[in-house]
C-alpha positions in Angstrom: -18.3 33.3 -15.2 -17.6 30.6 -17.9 -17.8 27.4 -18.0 -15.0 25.0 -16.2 -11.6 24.8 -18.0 -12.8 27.9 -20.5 -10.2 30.5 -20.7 -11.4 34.4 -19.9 -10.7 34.6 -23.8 -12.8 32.0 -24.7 -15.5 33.5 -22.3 -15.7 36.5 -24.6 -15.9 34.5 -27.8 -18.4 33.1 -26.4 -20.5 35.6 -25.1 -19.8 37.6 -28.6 -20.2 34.7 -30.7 -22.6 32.1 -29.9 -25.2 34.2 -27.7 -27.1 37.1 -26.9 -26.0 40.5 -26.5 -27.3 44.2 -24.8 -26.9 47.1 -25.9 -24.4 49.0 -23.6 -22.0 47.6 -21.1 -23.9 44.9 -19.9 -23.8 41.5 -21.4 -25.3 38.7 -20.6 -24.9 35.1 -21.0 -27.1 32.2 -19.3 -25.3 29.2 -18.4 -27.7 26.5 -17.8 -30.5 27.8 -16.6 -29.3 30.7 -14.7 -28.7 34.4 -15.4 -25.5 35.6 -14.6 -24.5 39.8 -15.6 -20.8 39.8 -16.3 -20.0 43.0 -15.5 -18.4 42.7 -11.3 -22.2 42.4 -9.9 -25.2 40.2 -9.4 -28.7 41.5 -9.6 -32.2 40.3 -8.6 -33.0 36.8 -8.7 -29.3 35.0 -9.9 -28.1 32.4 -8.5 -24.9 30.3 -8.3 -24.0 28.4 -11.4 -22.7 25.0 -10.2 -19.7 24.8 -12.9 -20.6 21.6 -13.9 -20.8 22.5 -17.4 -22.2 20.8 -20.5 -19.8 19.1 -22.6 -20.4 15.3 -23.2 -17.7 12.8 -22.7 -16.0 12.4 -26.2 -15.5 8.9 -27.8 -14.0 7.6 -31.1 -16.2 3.8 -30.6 -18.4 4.1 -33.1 -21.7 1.9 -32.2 -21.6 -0.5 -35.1 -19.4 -1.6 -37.6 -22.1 -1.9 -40.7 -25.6 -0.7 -41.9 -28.3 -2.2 -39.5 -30.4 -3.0 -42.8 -33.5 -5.1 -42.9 -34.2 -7.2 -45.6 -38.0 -6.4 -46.8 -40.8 -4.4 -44.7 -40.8 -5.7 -41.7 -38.5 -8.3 -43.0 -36.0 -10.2 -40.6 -33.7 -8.3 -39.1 -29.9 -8.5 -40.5 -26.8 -6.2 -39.4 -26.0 -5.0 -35.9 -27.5 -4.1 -32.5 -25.7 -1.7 -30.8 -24.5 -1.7 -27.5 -26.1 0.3 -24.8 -25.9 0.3 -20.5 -28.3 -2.6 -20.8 -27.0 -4.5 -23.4 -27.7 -5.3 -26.6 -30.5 -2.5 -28.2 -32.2 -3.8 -31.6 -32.6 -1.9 -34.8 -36.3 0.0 -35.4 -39.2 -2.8 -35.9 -39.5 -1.1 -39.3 -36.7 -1.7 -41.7 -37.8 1.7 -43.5 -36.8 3.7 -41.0 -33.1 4.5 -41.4 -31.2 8.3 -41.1 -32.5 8.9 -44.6 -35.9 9.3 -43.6 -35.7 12.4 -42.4 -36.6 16.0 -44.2 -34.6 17.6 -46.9 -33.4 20.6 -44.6 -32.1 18.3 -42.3 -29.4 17.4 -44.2 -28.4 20.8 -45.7 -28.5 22.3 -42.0 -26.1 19.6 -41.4 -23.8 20.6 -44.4 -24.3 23.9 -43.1 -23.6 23.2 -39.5 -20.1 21.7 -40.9 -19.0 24.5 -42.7 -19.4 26.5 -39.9 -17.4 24.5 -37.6 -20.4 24.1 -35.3 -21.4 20.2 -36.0 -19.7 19.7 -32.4 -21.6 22.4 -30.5 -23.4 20.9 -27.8 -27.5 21.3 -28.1 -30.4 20.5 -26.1 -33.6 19.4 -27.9 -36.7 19.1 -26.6 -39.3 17.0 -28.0 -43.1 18.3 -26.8 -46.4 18.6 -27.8 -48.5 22.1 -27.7 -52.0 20.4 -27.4 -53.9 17.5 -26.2 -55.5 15.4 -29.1 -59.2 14.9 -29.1 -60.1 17.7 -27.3 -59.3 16.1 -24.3 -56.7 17.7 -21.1 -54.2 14.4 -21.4 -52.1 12.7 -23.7 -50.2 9.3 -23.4 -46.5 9.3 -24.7 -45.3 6.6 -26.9 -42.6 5.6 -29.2 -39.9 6.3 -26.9 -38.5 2.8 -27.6 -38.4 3.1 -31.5 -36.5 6.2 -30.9 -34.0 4.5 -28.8 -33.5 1.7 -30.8 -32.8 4.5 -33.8 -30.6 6.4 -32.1 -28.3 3.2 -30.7 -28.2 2.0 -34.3 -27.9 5.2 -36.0 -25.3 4.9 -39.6 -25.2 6.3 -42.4 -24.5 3.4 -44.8 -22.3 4.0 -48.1 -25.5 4.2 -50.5 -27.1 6.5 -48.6 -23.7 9.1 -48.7 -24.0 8.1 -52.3 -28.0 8.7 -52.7 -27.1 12.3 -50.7 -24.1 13.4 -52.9 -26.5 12.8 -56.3 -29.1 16.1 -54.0 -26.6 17.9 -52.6 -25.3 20.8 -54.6 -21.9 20.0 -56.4 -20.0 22.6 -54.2 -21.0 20.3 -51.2 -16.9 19.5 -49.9 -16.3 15.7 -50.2 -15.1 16.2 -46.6 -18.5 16.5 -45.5 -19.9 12.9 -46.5 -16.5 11.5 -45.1 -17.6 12.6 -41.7 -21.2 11.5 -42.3 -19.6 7.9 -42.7 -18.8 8.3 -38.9 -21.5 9.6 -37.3 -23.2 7.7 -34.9 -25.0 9.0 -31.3 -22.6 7.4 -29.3 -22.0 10.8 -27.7 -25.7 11.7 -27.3 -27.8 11.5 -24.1 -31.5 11.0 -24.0 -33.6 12.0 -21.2 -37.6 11.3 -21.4 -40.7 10.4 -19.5 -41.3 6.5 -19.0 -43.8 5.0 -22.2 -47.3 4.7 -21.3 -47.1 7.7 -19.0 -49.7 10.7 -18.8 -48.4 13.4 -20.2 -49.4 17.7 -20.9 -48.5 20.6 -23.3 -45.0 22.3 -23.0 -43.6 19.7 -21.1 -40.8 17.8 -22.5 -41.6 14.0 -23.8 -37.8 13.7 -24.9 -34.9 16.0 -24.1 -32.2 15.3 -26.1 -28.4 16.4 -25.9 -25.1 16.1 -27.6 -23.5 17.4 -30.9 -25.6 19.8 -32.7 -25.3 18.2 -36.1 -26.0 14.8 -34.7 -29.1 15.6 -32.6 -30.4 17.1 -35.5 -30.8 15.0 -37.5 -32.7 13.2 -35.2 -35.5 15.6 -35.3 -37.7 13.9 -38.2 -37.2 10.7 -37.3 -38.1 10.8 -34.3 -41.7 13.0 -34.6 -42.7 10.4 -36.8 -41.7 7.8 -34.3 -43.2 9.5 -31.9 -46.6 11.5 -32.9 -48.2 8.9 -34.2 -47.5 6.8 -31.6 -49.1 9.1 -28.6 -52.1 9.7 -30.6 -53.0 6.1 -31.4 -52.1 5.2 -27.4 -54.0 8.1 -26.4 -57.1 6.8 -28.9 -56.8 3.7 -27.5 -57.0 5.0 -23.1 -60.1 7.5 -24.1 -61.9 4.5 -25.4 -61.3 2.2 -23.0 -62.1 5.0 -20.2 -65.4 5.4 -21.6 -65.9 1.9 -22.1 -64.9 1.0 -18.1 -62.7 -1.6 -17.1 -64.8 -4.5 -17.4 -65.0 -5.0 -21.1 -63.1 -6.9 -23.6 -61.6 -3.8 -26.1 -60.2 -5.6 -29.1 -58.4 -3.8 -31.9 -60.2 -4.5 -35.3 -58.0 -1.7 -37.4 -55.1 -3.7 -39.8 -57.5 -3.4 -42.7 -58.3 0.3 -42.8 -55.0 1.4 -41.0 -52.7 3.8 -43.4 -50.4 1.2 -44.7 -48.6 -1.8 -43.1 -46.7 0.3 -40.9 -49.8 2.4 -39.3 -51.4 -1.3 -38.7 -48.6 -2.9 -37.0 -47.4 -0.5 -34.9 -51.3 0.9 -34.6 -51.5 -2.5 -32.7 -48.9 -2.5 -30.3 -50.1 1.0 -28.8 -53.4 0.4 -28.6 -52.4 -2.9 -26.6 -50.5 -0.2 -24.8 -53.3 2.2 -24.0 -55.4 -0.3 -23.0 -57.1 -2.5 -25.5 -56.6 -6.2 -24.4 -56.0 -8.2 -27.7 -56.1 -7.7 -31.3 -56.9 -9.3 -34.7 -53.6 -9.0 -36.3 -51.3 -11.8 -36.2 -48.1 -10.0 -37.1 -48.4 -8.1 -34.2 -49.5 -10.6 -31.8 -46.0 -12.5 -33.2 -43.8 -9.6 -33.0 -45.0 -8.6 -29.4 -46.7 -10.7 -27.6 -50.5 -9.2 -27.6 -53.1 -11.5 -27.6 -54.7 -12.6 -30.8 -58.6 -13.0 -31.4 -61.0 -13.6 -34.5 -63.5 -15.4 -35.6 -65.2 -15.4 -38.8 -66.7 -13.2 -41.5 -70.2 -12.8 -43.6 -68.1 -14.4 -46.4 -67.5 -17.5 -44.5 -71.8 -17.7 -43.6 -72.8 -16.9 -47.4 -70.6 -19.4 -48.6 -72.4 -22.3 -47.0 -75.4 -23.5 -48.9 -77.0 -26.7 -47.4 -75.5 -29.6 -44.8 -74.5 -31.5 -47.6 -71.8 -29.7 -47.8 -70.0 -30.6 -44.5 -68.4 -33.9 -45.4 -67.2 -34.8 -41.6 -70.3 -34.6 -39.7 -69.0 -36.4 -36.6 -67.9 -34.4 -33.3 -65.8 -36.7 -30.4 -66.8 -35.9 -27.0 -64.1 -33.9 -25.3 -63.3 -35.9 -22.2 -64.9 -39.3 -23.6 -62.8 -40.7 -26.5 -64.7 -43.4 -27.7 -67.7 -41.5 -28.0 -68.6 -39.1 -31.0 -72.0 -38.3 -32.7 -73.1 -37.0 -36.0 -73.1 -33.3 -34.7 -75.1 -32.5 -37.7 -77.9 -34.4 -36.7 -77.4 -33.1 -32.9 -77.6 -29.4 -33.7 -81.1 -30.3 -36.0 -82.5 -31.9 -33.1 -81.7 -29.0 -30.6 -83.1 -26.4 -32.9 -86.5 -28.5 -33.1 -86.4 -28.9 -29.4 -85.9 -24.9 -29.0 -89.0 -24.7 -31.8 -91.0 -27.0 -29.6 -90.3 -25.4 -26.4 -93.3 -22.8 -25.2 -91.1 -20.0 -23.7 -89.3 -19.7 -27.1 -91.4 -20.4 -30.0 -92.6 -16.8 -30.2 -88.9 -15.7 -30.1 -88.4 -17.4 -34.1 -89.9 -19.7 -36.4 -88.2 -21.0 -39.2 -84.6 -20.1 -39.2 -82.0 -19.8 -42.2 -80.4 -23.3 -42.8 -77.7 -22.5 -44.7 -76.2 -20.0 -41.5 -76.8 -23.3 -39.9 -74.6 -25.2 -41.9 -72.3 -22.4 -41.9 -72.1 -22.5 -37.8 -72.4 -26.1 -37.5 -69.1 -26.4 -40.1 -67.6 -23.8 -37.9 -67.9 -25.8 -34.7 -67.0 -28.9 -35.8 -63.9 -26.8 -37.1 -63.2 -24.8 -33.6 -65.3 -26.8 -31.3 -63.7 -25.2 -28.0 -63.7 -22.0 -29.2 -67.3 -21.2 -31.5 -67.9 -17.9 -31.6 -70.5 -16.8 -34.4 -70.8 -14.2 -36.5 -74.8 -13.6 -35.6 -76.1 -10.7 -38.3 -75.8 -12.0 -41.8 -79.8 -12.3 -42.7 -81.5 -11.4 -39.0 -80.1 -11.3 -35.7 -83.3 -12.4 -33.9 -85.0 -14.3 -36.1 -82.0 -16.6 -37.6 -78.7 -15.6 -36.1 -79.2 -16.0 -32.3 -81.5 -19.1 -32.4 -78.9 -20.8 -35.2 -76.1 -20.1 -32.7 -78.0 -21.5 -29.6 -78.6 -24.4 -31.3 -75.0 -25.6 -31.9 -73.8 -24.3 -28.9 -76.4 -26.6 -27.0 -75.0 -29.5 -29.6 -71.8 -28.3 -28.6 -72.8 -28.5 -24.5 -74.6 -32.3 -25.0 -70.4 -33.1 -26.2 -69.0 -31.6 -23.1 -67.6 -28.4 -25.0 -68.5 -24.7 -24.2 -69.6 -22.1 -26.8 -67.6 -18.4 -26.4 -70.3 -16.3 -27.6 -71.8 -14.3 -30.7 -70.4 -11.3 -32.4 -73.1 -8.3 -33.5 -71.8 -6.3 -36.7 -74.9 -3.9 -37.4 -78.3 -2.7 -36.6 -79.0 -1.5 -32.9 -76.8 -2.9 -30.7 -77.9 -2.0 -27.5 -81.9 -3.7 -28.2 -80.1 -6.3 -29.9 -77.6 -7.5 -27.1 -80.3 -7.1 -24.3 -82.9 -9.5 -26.6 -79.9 -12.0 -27.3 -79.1 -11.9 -23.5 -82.8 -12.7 -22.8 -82.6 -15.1 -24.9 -79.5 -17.0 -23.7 -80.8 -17.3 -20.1 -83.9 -18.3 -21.5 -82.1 -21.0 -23.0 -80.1 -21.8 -19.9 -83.4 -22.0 -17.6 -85.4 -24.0 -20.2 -82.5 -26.5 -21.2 -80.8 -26.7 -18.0 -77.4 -25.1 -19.2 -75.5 -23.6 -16.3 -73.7 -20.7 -17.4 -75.2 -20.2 -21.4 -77.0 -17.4 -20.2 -73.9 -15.5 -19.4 -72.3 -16.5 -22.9 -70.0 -13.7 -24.5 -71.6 -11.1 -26.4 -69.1 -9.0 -29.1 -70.0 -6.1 -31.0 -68.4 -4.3 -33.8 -69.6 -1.9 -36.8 -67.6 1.6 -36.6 -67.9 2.0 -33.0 -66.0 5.0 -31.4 -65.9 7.1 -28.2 -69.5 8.1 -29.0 -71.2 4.9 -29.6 -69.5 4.2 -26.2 -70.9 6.6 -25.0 -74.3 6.3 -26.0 -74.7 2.8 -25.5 -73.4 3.1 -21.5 -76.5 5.9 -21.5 -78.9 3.2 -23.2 -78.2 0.3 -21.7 -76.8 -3.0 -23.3 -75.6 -6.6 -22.6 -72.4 -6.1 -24.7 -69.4 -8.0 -23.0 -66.5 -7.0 -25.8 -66.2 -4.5 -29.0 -64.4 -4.6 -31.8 -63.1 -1.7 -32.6 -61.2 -0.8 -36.1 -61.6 2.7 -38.1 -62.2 5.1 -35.8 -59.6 3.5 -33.5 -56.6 3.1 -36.0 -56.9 6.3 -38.1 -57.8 8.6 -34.9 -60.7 9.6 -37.0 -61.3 12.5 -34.8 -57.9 13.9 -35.2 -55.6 12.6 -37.9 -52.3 14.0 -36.2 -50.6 14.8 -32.3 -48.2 17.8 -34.0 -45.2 17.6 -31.7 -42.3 19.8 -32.3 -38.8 19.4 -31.6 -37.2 22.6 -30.2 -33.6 23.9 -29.4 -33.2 25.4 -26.2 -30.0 25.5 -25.4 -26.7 25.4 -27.3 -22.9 25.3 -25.4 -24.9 26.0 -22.4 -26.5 29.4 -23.3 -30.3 29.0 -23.0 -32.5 29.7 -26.5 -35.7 30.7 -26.6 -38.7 31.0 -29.9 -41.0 33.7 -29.9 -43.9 33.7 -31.3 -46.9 36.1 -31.0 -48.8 33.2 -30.6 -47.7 32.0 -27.1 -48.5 28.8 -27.1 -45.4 28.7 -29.5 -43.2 30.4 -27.7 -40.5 27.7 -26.3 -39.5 27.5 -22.4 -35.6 27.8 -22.7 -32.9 25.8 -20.8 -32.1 22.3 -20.0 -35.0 21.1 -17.4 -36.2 19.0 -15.2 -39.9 18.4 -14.9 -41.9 16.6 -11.6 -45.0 15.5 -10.9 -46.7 17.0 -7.6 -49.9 14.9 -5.3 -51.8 16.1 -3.4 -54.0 15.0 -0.2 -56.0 12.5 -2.1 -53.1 10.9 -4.3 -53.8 12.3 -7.6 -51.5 14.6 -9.6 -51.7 18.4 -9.0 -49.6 20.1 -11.1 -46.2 19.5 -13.6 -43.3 21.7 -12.3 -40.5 22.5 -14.5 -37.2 23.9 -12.8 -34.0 24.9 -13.9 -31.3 21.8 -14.1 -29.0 23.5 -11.0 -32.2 24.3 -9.1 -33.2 22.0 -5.7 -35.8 19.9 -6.4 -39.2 19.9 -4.9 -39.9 17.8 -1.8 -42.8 16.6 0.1 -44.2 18.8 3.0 -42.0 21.7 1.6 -44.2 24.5 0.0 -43.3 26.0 -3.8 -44.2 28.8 -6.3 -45.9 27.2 -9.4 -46.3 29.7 -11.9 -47.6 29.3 -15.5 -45.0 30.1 -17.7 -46.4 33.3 -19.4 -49.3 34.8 -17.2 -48.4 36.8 -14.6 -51.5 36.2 -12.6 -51.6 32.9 -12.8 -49.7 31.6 -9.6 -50.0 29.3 -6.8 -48.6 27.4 -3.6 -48.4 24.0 -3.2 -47.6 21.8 -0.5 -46.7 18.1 -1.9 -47.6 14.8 -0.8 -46.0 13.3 -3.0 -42.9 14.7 -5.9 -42.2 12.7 -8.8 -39.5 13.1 -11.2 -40.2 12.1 -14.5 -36.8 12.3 -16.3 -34.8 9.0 -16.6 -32.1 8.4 -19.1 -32.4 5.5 -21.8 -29.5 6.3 -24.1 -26.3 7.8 -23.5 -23.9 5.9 -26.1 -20.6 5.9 -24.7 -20.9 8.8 -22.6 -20.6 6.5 -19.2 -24.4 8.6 -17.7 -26.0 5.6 -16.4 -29.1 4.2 -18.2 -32.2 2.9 -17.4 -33.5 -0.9 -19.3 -35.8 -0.4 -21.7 -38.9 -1.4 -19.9 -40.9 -4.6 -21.5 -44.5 -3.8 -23.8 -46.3 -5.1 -20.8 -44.5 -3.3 -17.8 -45.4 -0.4 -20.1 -49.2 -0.8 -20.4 -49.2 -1.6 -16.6 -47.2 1.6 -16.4 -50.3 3.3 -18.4 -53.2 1.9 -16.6 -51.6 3.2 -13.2 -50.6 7.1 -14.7 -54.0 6.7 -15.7 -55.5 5.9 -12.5 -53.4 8.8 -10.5 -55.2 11.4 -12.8 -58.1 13.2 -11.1 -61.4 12.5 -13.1 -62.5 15.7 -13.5 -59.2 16.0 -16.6 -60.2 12.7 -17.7 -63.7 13.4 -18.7 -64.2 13.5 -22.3 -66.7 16.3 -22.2 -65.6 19.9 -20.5 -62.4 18.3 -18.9 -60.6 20.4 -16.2 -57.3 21.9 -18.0 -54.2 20.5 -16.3 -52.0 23.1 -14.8 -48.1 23.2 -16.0 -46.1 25.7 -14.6 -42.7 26.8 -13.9 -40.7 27.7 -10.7 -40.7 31.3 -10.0 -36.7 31.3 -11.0 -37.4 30.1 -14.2 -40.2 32.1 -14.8 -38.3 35.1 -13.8 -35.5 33.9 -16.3 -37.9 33.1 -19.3 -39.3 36.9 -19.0 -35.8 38.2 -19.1 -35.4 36.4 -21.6 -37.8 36.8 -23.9 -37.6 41.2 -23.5 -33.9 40.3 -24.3 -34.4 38.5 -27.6 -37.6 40.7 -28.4 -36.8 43.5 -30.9 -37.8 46.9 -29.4 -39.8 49.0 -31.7 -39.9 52.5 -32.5 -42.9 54.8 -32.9 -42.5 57.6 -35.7 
């Protein structure tokens, strides 16, 4: 059976040309994800193909008129948006990234592709991941907007068909780079699980369909949108799941991120997975995360005496004709603490110069002092110094934030300041100092996490930069973007490792709960197969072990596939959801996961199967495309 509208000679071409053969009478050729023998009879487990077919609508709008160019990295944007279902789509947030950043071979496959007459065919991509990062069972996608905004605003410009005639070989047809001029993805469709959502090896982040050439040349562009992305989000979730829900996580990485681009967007998706602000202000401009920072061991070493703070009065903040030489008031809090039994044995004389330093820095910020605590010694100078002007800071009706730790043992260090802040509060009378924030910073990763919930500590809110923004533990996701289908015919990659052999056909994946609420299992099915329901028991098989099988009844089926781009195709398209519908959207996939494949050590592997049709269909498959060897 063909496809709709195809004549019986086009079926042969087909089946001849394009796809798989047998040897003997039989041929075979798999329209989307079902098996049909062309030779008067069916056998075993076919079924029905619905005759839907797979061509996209065609259409000559192009999506803009001129190169979608920003001027400088990360410069303002100039050019076009294109149009989409929900209006207007913006270009990348990175000016760099444009068609040409793509590899080498994608361009000559294109050329290639054109000779042959198949830039046209219609493909299916997907985009997947073969392993979770970090050892862990789970990964969180991201980047799924950048590639959207790419693929609505998708040109070649006229420098880059010149930059790609000065590479190409001379032979290259000048007909070639004349159609480049016109490509766009207005005829491509892109299916893919929401951002922010929990995902699992071998099934699809991104399916992508629509003229071979086209969708090709998205392949690059898009890993690189995308692997970096889920790694840094992913980062980001594991520390905050070891870290619990109650602390402040705030992202210190611009400085040792790789490059401006790895800082900004390194920001935005560890916002995503979890972390609640960050220190870079780009990013908190571009979109919308909350910014935080106070002040460096430069800013405390510069200070050398109180003579150098020129404007020594501080104006009560509800009582404007009242102000006080706050240098003087912080002197005379720091003699009372001296004076005081319960905390004389706690310090004795304490580094003035820090003093100066915070007292400058309060008169600077006075609703928002926050000290940097560990510049000469935590206990002996920092903590009391802080106390100090923070109780200068109280006496003027303003409230001190807290201290940041940036070395030494943190977890005897936060409980001793703690101790010492409600200390302060019992012995001074200062509802609430005793509960002041306490911030801590210095390399920290999963495993300082770790070890410091084991030890015990007082810490309110980390800083967290190197490990966090380079994914120390694993420097990249490696997703892969595979073909598996093409005019309808289903394509499969062997491998004799299997966890590269590719699951063939144009799917849909769900999500399946069980009793308690949290996800079971990821089914895949063929696209013409009925979906799974509630109450109603399936087959989940793993994709290549025989023996591993199973029935489930579901609570609950989710389908994870929505559409985001389908240029001018007329499939409807979901909005692009906001940066802080998506980190909700993160924190509840998060929560529906059972804890047992959350846990960072010995986590429970997550099952991902296939129905037993599919199954069935990848193993004839497979023997099909398999060589058969001969013994001599």
């Amino acid at each position: 059976m063909g496809r709709v509208g195809e004549t019986e000679a086009e079926e042969q071409r087909i089946c001849r040309g394009d796809h798989w053969e047998l040897r003997g009478a039989e041929r075979f050729s798999a329209v989307g994800h079902f098996l049909e023998i062309q030779c008067g009879r069916r056998q075993g487990f076919m079924m029905e193909n619905s005759g839907n077919g797979t061509a996209l609508a065609n259409s000559s709008s192009k999506i803009a008129e001129s190169d979608p160019r920003n001027s400088g990295i990360f410069g303002s944007k100039v050019g076009v948006e294109a149009d989409g279902a929900q209006g207007r789509i913006p270009p990348t947030t990175n000016p760099l990234v444009t068609p040409l950043l793509t590899d080498m071979y994608q361009i000559t496959m294109a050329y290639a592709y054109w000779k042959a007459g198949k830039q046209n065919d219609v493909a299916v991509f997907d985009l997947l991941h073969r392993k979770n990062p970090f050892g862990g069972e789970y990964t969180v996608f991201a980047g799924l907007e950048e590639c959207i905004r790419f693929a609505a605003n998708f040109r070649f410009s006229e420098s880059d068909i010149e930059y790609l005639r000065s590479i190409l070989p001379p032979q290259c047809e000048e007909g070639f780079f004349e159609y480049l001029l016109d490509v766009d993805c207005s005829e491509v469709v892109i299916h893919a699980i929401p951002e922010g959502s929990v995902c699992f090896p071998r099934v699809p982040m991104i399916r992508v369909e629509g003229p071979l050439l086209i969708v090709q040349l998205l392949e690059t562009t898009f890993l690189t949108l995308v692997n970096y992305a889920s790694l840094v989000t992913t980062n980001a979730a594991r520390h905050r799941r070891v870290a619990g829900k109650d602390k402040m996580l705030l992202e210190f990485g611009l400085r040792r991120a790789q490059g401006p681009d790895g800082g900004i967007c390194g920001s935005k998706y560890c916002y995503l997975g979890g972390f609640n602000a960050t220190s870079n202000i780009d990013a908190g401009r571009r979109f919308g995360i909350p910014v935080r920072g106070t002040h460096s061991h430069a800013f405390v070493s510069s200070f050398m005496s109180f003579d150098e703070i020129t404007k020594r009065t501080l104006q009560h903040s509800t009582k404007s004709n009242v102000s006080k030489d706050f240098v003087d008031l912080t002197l005379q809090f720091l003699n009372r603490m001296k004076e005081n039994e319960s905390l004389r044995h706690y310090f004795g004389e304490t580094n003035h110069s820090e003093l100066a330093a915070f007292t400058s820095y309060a008169l600077a910020f006075p609703t928002a002092f926050q000290a940097l605590v560990d510049t000469y010694d935590v206990l002996k100078s920092g903590v009391p110094n802080f106390c100090a002007v923070a109780l200068a800071l109280n006496e003027l009706g303003y409230k001190a934030v807290g201290i940041r730790l940036d070395s030494g043992d943190l977890s005897y260090f936060s409980m001793e300041t703690r101790n010492f802040f409600r200390l302060i509060e019992r012995e001074f009378q200062v509802k609430g100092f005793g509960d002041m924030i306490i911030t801590a910073s210095n390399d920290i990763n999963e495993e300082t996490l770790d070890a410091l919930n084991k030890q015990g500590h007082e810490i309110d809110a980390f800083g967290i930069g190197t490990h966090l923004i380079t994914c120390y533990k694993q420097p990249a996701l490696g997703c892969v973007y595979k073909l598996v289908e093409i005019n309808g015919q289903p394509r499969i990659k062997l491998s004799e490792d299997v966890t590269k052999v590719t699951i063939p056909c144009k799917k849909l994946c769900y999500r399946v709960y069980g009793k308690d609420g949290y996800a079971l299992v990821d089914l895949m099915i063929g696209e013409d197969e009925p979906p799974p329901k509630a109450g109603e028991r399936i087959l989940c098989r793993h994709p290549f072990s025989e023996s591993k099988r199973a029935f489930v009844i579901p609570q609950r089926v989710e389908r994870l596939y929505k559409c985001y781009w389908s240029g001018k195709t007329g499939v409807p398209m979901e909005p692009l959801p906001t940066l802080e519908a998506q980190r909700k959207h993160c924190q509840e996939e998060l929560a529906a996961q059972r804890p047992d494949h959350m846990r960072g050590l010995n986590p429970t592997p997550y099952k991902v199967s296939v129905s037993g049709k599919l199954y069935d269909f990848i193993h004839f498959l497979w023997l099909s495309e398999a060589p058969v060897g001969e013994l001599h």
